[in-house]
C-alpha positions in Angstrom: -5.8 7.3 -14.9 -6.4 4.4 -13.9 -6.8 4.8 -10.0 -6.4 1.9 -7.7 -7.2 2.5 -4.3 -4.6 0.1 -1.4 -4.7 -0.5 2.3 -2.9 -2.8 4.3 -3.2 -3.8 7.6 -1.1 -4.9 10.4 -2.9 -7.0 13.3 -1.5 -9.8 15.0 -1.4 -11.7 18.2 0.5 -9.8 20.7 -2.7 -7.3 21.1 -5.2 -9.7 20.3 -4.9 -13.4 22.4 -7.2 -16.0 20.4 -7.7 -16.9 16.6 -11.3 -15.6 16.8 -10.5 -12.1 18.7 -7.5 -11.9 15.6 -10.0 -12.0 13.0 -12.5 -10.0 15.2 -9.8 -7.3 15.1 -9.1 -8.0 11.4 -12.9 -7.5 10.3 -13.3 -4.1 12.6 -10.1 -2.6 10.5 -11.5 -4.0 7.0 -15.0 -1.8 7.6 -13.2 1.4 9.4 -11.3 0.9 6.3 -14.0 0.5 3.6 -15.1 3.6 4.4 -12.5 5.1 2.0 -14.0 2.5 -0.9 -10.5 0.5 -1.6 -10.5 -1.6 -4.1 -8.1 -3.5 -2.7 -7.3 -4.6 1.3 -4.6 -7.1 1.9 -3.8 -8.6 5.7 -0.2 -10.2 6.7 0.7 -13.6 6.6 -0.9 -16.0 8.6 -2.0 -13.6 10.9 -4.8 -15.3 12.8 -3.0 -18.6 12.3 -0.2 -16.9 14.8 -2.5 -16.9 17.6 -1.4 -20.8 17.7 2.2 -22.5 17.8 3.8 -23.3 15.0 3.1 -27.1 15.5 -0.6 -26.7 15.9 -1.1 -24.6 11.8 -1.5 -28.1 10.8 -4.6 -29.4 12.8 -5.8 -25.8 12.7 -5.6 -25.7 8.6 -9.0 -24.8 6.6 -9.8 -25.3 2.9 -11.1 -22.3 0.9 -14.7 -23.4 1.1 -14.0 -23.8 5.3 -15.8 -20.9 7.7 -12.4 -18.4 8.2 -12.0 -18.1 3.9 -16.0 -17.9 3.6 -16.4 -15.5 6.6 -13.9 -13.1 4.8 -15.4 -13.7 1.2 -18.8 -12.7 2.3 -17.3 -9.5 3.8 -15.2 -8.8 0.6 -18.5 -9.0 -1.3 -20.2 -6.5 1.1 -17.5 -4.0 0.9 -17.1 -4.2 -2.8 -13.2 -4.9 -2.1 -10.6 -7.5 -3.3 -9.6 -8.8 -0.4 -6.3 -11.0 -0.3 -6.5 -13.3 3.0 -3.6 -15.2 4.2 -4.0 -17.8 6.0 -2.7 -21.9 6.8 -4.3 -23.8 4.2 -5.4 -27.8 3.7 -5.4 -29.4 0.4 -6.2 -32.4 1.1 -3.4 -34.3 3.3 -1.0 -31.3 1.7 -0.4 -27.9 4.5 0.1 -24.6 2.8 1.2 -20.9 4.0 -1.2 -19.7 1.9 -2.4 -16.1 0.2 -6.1 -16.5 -1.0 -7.2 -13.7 -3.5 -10.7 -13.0 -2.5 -13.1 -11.0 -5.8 -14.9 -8.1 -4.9 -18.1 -10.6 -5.6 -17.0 -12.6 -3.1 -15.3 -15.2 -5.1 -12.0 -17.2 -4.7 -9.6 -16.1 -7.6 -7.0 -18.1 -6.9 -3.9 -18.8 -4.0 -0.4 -18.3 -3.9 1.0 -20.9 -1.7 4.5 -19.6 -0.3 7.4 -21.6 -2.7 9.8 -21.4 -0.2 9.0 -22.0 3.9 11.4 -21.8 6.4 13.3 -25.0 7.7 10.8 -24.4 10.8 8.0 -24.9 8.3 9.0 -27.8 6.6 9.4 -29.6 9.8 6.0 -28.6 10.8 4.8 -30.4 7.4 4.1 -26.8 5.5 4.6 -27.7 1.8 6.5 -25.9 -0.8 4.0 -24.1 -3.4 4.5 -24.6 -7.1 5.7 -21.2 -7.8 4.6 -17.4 -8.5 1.2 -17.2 -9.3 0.1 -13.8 -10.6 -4.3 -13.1 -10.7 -5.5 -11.2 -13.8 -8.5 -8.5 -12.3 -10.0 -5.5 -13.5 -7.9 -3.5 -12.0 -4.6 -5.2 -13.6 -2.2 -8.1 -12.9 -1.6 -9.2 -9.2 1.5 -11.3 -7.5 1.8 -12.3 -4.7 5.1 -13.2 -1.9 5.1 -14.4 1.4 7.7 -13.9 4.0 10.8 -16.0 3.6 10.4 -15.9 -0.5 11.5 -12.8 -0.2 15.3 -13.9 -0.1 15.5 -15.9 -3.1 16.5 -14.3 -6.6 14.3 -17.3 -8.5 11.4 -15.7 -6.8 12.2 -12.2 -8.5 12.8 -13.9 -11.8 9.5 -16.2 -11.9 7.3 -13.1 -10.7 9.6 -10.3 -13.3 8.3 -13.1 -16.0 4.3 -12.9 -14.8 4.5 -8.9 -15.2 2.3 -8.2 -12.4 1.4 -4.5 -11.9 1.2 -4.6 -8.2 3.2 -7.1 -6.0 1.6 -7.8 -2.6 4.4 -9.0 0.1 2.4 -10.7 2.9 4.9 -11.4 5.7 5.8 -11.7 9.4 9.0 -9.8 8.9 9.8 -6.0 7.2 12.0 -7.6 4.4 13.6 -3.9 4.5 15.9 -3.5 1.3 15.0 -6.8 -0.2 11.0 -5.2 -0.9 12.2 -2.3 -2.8 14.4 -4.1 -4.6 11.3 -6.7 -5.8 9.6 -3.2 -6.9 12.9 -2.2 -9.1 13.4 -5.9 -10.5 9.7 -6.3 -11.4 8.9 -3.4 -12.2 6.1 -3.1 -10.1 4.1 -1.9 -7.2 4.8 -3.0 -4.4 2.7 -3.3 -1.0 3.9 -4.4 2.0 1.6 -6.3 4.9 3.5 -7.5 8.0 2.2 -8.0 11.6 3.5 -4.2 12.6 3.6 -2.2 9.9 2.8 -1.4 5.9 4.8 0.1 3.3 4.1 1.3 -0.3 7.2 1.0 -2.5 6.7 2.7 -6.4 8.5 0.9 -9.7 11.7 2.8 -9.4 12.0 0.6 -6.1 11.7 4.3 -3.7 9.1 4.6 -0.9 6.1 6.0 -1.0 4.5 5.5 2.5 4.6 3.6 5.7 2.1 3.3 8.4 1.4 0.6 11.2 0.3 -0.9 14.2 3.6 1.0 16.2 0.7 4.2 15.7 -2.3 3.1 17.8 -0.2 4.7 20.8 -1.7 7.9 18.8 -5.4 7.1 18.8 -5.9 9.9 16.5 -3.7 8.0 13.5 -4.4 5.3 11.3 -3.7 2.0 12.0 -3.2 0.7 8.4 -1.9 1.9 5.2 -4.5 3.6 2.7 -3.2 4.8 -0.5 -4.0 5.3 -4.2 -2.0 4.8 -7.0 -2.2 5.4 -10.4 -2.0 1.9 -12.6 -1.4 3.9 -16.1 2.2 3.7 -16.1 5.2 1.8 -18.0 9.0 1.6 -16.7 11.6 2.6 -19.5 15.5 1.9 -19.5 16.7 5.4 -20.6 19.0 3.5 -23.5 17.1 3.9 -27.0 14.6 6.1 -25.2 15.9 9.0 -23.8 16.2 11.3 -26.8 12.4 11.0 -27.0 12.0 12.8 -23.7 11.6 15.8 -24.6 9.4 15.7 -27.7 7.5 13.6 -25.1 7.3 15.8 -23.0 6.7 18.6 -25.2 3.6 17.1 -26.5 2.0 16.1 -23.3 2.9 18.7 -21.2 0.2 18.3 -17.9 -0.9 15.1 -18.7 2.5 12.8 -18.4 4.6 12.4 -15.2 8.4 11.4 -15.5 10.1 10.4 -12.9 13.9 9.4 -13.4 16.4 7.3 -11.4 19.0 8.4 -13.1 21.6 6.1 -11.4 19.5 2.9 -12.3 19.1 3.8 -15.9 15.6 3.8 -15.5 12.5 5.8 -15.7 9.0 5.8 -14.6 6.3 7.2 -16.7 2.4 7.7 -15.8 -0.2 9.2 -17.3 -2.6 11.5 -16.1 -5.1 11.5 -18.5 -7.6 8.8 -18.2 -8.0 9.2 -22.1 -4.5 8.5 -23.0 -3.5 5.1 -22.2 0.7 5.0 -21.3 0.2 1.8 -24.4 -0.7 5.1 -26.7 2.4 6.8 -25.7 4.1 3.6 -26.0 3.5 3.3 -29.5 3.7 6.3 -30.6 7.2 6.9 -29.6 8.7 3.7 -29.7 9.5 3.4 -26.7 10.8 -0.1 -24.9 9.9 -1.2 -21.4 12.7 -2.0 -19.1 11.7 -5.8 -19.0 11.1 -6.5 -22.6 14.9 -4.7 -23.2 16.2 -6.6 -20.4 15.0 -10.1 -22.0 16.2 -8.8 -26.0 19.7 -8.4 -24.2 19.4 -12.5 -22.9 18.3 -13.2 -25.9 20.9 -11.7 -27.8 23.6 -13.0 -25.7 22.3 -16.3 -25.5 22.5 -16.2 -29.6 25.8 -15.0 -29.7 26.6 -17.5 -26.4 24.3 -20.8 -26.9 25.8 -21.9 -23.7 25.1 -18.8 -21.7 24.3 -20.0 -18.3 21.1 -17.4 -17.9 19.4 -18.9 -21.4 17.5 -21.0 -18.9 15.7 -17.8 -17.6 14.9 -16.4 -21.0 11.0 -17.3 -21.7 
């Protein structure tokens, strides 16, 4: 198996008053935290930024190499953990609502700059990124969406493309229905960080667990979400593969776990062997992922239909 071990946290301003005592707060929550060994710790979006008014992000703005980003590094290289840092970025003269993918090493693997602000942003001069960015690691392929992207079908399309494995929604809002169906349209993790609370959200788009802030009224509970999940897996219409099921299953009784949503068509499969690789399964029984027979049917209409309007979506 290949086991990947989450937490997100919730912190903001409304328990915390100033940029530094948000970060302050952040840190104490990463090492509590690390105790568990994550390999992975993601924060909200641009949670210590909030400590300021929205008009103020843009004279408070920091590069990458500036103190906040290199502060955060150093800590993801002492706790061993990717660390991905949101935060109110300057490139130059541009202003980003920025996700900054932090190495276990302590090295900046890249940024997602948010695609789409709000009309609030945009009149506070925060620029429109370029587009999904996804961050090859060890561990597999990470995306990234902040806030506001969230409501935006081109967003879905340009990450489903990427194939991440996990999806990491940074925000200062739930996003409620709209998260799970990012997980079911990607085909993907996905892990939720907003300034109350956390979700984890499997493939099939169904949760798996919440936590958040709303708990510290319980000192006894834990103010973030920690989870592991299992990174061997493939999602599978059940056209052209469900009369394999059961040979499948047959043959790899105890080390293969099948869940079905049957109304979506779908299935998610894992394994549980950390010798047999869900590619091994894969080719040995022929089986299609969801995506790749979502993209043959484009295809196939777009041949039959040059003018097909979705022939622009097919890569």
């Amino acid at each position: 198996m290949k086991q990947v071990r989450i937490v997100s946290i919730s912190v903001n301003a409304e328990s915390c008053s100033t940029y530094e005592e948000i970060l302050q707060k952040a840190e104490g929550l990463i090492l509590e935290a690390a105790k568990g060994s994550p390999d992975i710790i993601v924060l909200p979006e641009a949670f210590a930024h909030m400590a300021y008014p929205a008009d103020e992000w843009t004279d408070k703005a920091e590069t990458v190499q500036g103190k906040t980003i290199s502060r955060f590094a150093k800590l993801a290289k002492r706790i061993g953990a990717i660390i991905i840092f949101p935060t109110i970025e300057r490139i130059g003269k541009r202003i980003f609502n920025s996700a900054v993918f932090l190495s276990a090493k302590g090295i900046v693997l890249n940024q997602y700059h948010k695609t789409i602000p709000t009309v609030g942003e945009i009149e506070a001069d925060i620029c429109p990124g370029d587009g999904a960015v996804v961050v090859d690691t060890p561990m597999g392929r990470l995306g990234a969406l902040i806030c506001y992207d969230i409501n935006f079908l081109e967003m879905y399309e340009a990450l489903r493309r990427e194939r991440p494995r996990i999806i990491f929604f940074v925000s200062a809002f739930r996003g409620g229905l709209r998260t799970r169906y990012l997980a079911l349209e990607c085909a993907s993790y996905v892990v939720v960080a907003n300034n109350f609370s956390n979700q984890l959200i499997n493939p099939l788009g169904r949760l798996l667990n919440k936590a958040g802030m709303r708990q510290e009224c319980f000192a006894a509970l834990p103010q973030y979400l920690e989870e592991t999940i299992n990174l061997n897996f493939g999602v599978y219409h059940l056209d052209f593969n469900m009369n394999v099921l059961q040979k499948l299953r047959n043959k790899y009784a105890g080390k293969l776990r099948l869940e079905v949503a049957q109304a979506e068509a779908v299935f998610l499969l894992e394994s549980l062997d950390p010798k047999l690789s869900i590619e091994k399964v894969e080719k040995e029984f022929k089986l299609e992922r969801s995506l790749d027979y979502y993209d043959r049917a484009r295809k196939a209409v777009c041949k039959a239909k040059p003018n097909f309007l979705m022939r622009k979506s097919v890569k």
